[in-house]
MMTF fields as JSON, N, C-alpha, C and O atoms, coordinates in Angstrom:
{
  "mmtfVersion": "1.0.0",
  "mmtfProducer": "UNKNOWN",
  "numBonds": 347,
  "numAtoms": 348,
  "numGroups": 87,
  "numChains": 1,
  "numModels": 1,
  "chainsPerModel": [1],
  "groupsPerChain": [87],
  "chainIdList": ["A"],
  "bondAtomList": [4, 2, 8, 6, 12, 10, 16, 14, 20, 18, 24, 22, 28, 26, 32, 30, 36, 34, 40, 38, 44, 42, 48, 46, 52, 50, 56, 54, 60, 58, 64, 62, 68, 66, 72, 70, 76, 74, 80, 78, 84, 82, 88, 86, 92, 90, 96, 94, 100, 98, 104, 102, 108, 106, 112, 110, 116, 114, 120, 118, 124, 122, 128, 126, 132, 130, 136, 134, 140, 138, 144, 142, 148, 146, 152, 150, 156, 154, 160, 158, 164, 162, 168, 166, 172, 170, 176, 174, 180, 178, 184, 182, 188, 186, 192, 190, 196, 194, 200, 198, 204, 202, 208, 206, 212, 210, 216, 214, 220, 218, 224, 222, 228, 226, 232, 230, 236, 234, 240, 238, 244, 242, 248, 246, 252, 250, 256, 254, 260, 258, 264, 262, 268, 266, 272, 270, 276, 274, 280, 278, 284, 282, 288, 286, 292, 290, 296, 294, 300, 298, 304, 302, 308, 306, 312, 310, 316, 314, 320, 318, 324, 322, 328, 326, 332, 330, 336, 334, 340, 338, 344, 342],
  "bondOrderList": [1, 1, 1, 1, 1, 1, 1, 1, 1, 1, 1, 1, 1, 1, 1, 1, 1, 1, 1, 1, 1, 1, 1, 1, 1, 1, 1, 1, 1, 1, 1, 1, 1, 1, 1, 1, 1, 1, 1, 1, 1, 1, 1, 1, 1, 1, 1, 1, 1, 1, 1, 1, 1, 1, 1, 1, 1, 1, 1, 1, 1, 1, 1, 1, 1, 1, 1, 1, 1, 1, 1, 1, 1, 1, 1, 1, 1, 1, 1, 1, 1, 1, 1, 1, 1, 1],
  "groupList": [{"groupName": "UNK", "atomNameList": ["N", "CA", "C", "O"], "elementList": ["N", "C", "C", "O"], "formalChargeList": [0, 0, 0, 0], "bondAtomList": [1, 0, 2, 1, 3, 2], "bondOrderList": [1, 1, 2], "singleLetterCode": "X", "chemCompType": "L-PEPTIDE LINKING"}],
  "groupTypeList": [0, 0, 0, 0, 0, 0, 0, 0, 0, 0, 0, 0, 0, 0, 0, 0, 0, 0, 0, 0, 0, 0, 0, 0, 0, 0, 0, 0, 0, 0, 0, 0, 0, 0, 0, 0, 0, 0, 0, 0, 0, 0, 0, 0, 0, 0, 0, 0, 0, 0, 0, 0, 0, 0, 0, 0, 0, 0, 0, 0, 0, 0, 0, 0, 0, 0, 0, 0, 0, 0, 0, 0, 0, 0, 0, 0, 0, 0, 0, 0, 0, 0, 0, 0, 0, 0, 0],
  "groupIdList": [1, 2, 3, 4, 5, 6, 7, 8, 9, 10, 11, 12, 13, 14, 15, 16, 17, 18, 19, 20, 21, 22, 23, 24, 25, 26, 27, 28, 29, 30, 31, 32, 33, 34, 35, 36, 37, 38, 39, 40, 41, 42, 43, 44, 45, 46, 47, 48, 49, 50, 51, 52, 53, 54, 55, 56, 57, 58, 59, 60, 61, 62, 63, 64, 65, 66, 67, 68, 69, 70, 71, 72, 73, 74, 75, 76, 77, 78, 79, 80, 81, 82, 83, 84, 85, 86, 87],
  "secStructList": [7, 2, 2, 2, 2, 2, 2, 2, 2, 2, 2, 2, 2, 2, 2, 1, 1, 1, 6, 6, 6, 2, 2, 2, 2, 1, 2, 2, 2, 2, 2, 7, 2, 2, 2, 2, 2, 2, 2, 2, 2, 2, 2, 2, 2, 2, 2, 2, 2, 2, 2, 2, 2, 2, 2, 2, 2, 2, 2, 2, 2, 1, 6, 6, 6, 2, 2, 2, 2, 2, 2, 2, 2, 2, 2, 2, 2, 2, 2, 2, 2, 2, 2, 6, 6, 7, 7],
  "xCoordList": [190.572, 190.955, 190.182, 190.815, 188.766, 188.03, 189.031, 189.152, 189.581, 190.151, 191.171, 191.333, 191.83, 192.827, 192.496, 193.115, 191.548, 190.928, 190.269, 190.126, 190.019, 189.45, 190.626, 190.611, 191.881, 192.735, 193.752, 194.581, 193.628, 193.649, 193.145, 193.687, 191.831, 190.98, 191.353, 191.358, 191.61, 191.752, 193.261, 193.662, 193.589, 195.534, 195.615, 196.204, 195.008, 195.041, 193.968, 194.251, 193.241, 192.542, 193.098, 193.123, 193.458, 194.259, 195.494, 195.781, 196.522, 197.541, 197.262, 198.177, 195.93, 196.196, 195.9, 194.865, 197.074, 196.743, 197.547, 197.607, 198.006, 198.693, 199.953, 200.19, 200.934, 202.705, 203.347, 204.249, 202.875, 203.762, 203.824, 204.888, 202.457, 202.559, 203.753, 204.731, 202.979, 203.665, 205.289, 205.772, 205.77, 207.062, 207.373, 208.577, 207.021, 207.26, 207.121, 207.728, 206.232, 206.255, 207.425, 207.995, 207.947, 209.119, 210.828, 211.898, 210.132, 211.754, 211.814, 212.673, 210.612, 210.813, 211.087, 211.41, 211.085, 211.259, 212.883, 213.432, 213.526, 214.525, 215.581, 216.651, 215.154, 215.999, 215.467, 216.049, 213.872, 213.583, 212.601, 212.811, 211.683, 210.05, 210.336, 209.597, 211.625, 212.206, 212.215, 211.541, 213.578, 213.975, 212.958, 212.532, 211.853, 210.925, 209.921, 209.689, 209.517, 208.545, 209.173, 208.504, 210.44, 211.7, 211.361, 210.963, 211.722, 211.595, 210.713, 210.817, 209.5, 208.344, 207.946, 207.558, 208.004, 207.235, 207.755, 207.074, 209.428, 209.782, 209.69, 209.723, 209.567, 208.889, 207.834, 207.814, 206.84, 205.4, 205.493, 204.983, 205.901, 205.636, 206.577, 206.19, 207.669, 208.118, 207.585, 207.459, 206.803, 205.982, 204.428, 203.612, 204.519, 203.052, 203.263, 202.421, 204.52, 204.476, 204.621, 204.15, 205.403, 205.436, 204.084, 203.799, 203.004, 201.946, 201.081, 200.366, 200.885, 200.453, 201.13, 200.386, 202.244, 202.842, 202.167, 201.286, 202.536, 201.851, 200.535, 200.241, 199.767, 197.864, 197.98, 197.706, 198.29, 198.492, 198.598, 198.13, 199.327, 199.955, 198.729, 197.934, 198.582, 197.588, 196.011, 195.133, 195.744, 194.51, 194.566, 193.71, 195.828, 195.391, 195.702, 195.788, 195.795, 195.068, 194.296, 193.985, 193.45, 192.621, 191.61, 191.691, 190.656, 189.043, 188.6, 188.277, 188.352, 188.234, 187.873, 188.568, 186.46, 185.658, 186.719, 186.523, 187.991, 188.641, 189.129, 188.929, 190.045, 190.897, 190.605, 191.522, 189.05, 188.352, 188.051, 188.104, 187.863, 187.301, 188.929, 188.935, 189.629, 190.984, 191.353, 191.785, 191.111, 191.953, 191.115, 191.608, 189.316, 188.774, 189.037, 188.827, 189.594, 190.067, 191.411, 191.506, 192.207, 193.701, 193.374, 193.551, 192.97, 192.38, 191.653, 192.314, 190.514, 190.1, 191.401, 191.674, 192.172, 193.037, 194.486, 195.244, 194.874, 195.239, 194.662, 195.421, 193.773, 193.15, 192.735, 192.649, 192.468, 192.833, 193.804, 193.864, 194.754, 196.038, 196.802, 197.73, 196.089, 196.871, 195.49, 196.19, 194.348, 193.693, 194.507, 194.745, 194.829, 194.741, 196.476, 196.854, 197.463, 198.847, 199.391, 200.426, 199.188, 200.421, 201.285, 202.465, 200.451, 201.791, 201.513, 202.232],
  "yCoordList": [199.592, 199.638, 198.599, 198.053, 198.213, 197.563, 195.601, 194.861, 195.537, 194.824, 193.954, 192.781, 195.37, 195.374, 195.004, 194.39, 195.55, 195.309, 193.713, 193.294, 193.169, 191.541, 191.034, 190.005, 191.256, 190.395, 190.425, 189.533, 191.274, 192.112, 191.072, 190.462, 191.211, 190.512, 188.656, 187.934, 188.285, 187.178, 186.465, 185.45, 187.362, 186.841, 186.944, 186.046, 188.081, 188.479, 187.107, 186.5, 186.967, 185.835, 184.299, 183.377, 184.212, 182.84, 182.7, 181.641, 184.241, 183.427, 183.931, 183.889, 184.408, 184.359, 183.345, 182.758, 182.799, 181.592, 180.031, 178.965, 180.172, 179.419, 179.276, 179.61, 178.48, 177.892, 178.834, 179.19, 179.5, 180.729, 181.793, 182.212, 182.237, 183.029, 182.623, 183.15, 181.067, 181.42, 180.581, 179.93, 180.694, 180.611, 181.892, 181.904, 182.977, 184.423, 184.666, 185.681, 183.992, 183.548, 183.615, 184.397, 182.307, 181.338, 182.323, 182.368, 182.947, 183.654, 185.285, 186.167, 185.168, 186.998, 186.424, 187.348, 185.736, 185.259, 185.229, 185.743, 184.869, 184.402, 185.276, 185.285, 186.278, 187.274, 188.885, 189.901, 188.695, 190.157, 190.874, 190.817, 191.45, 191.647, 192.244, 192.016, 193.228, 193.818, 193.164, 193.129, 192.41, 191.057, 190.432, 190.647, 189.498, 188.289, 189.104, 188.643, 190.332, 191.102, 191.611, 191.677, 191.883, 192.324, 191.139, 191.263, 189.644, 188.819, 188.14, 187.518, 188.129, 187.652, 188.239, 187.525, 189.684, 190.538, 190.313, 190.053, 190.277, 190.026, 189.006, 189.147, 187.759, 186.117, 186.108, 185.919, 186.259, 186.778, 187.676, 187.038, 188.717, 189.596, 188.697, 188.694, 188.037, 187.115, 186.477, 186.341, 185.516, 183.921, 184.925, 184.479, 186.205, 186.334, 186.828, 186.757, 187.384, 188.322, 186.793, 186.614, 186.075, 184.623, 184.12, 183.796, 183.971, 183.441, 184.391, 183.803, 186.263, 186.922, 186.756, 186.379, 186.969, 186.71, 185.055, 185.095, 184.029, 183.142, 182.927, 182.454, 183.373, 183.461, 184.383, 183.962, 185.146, 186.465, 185.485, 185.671, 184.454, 183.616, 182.987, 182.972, 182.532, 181.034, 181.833, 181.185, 183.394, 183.32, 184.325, 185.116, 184.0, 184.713, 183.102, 183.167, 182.12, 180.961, 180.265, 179.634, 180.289, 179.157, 179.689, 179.753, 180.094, 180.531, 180.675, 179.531, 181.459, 181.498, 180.476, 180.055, 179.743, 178.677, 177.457, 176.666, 177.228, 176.163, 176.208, 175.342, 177.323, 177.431, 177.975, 178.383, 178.272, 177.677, 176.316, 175.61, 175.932, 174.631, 173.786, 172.651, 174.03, 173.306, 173.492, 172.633, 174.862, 175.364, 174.367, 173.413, 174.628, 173.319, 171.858, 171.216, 171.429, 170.399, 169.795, 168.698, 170.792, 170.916, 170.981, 170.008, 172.001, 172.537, 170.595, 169.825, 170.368, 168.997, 167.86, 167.23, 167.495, 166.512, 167.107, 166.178, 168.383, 168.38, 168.249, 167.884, 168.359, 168.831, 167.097, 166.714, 166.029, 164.518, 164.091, 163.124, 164.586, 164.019, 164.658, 164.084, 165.899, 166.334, 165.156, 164.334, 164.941, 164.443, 163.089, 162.898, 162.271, 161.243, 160.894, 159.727, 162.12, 162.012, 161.875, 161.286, 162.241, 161.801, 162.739, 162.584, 164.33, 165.509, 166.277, 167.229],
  "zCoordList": [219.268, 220.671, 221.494, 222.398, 221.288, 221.666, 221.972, 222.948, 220.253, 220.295, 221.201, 221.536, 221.422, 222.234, 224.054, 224.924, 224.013, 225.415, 225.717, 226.865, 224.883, 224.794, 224.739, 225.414, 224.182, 224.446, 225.784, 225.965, 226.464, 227.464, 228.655, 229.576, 228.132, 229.564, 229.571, 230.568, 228.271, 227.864, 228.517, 229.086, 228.157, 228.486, 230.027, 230.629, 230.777, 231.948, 232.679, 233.711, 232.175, 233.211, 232.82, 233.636, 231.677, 231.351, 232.185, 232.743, 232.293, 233.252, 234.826, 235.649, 235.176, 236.784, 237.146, 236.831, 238.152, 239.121, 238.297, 238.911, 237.095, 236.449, 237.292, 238.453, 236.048, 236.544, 236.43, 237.188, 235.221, 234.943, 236.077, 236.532, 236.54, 238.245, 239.175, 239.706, 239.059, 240.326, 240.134, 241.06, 239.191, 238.822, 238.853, 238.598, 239.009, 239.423, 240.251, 240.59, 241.305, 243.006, 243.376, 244.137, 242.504, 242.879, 242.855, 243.463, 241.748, 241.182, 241.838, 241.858, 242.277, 243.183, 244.557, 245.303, 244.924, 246.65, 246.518, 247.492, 245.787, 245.279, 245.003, 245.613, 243.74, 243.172, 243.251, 242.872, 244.015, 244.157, 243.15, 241.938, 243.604, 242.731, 241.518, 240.56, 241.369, 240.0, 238.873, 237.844, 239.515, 238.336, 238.406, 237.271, 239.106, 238.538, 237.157, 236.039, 237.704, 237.351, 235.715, 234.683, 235.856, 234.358, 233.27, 232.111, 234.215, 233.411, 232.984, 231.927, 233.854, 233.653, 232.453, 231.528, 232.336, 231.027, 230.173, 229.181, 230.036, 228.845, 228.485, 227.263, 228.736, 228.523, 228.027, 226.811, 228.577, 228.32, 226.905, 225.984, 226.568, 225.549, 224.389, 223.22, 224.729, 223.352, 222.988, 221.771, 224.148, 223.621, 222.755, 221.948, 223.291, 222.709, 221.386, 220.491, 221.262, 220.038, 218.72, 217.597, 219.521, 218.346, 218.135, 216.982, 219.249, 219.076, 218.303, 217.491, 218.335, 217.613, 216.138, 215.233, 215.903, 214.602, 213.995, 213.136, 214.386, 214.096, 213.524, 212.427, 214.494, 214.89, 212.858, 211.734, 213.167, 211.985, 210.637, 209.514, 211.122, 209.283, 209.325, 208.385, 210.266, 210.233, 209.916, 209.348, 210.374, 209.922, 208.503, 208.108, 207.934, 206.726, 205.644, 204.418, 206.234, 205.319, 205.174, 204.163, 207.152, 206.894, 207.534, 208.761, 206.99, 207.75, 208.959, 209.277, 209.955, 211.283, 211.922, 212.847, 211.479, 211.714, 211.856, 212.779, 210.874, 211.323, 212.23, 213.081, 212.448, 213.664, 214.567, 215.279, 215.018, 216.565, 216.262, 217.27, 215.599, 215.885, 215.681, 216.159, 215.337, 216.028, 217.391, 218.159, 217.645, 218.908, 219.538, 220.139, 219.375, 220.557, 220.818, 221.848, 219.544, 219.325, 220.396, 220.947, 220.419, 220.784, 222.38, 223.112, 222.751, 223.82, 224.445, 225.142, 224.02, 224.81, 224.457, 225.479, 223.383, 223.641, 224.721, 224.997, 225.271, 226.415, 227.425, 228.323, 227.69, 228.693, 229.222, 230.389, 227.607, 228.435, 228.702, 229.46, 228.244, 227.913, 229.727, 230.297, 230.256, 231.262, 232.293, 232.884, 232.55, 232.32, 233.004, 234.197, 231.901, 232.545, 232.937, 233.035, 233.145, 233.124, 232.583, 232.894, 231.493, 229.986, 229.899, 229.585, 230.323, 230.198, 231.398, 231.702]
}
């Protein structure tokens, strides 16, 4: 359960204040706090369940230690790449 609660705090502070918000800003002003809020979750719970399913393959092949040290990898070449305008 513990588990569950770190990813919790993790997901919850990664998307407050992001595109994704406030593209739910954008789409409740629009169509109404139901629907943004309907669709927001169900978006959110697909992209995650692919990224949990995924995360799931990838760490039953390659050692934890690699794939933080990729994610950091990945993580600093966006972060130049948004950085200096490329994406």
């Amino acid at each position: 359960m513990k588990e569950v609660l770190y990813v919790f705090v993790a997901i919850f502070l990664a998307e407050l204040g992001d595109k994704t918000q406030l593209a739910t800003i954008a789409f409740a002003s629009k169509y109404g706090w139901a629907k943004a809020f309907t669709g927001a979750i169900l978006g959110l719970a697909l992209v995650n369940l692919i990224g949990a399913f995924v995360g799931e393959k990838i760490g039953e092949a390659l050692p934890v230690e690699i794939i933080h040290k990729g994610a950091g990898v990945l993580f600093i070449i966006f972060g130049l790449l948004m950085f200096f305008g490329k994406i």
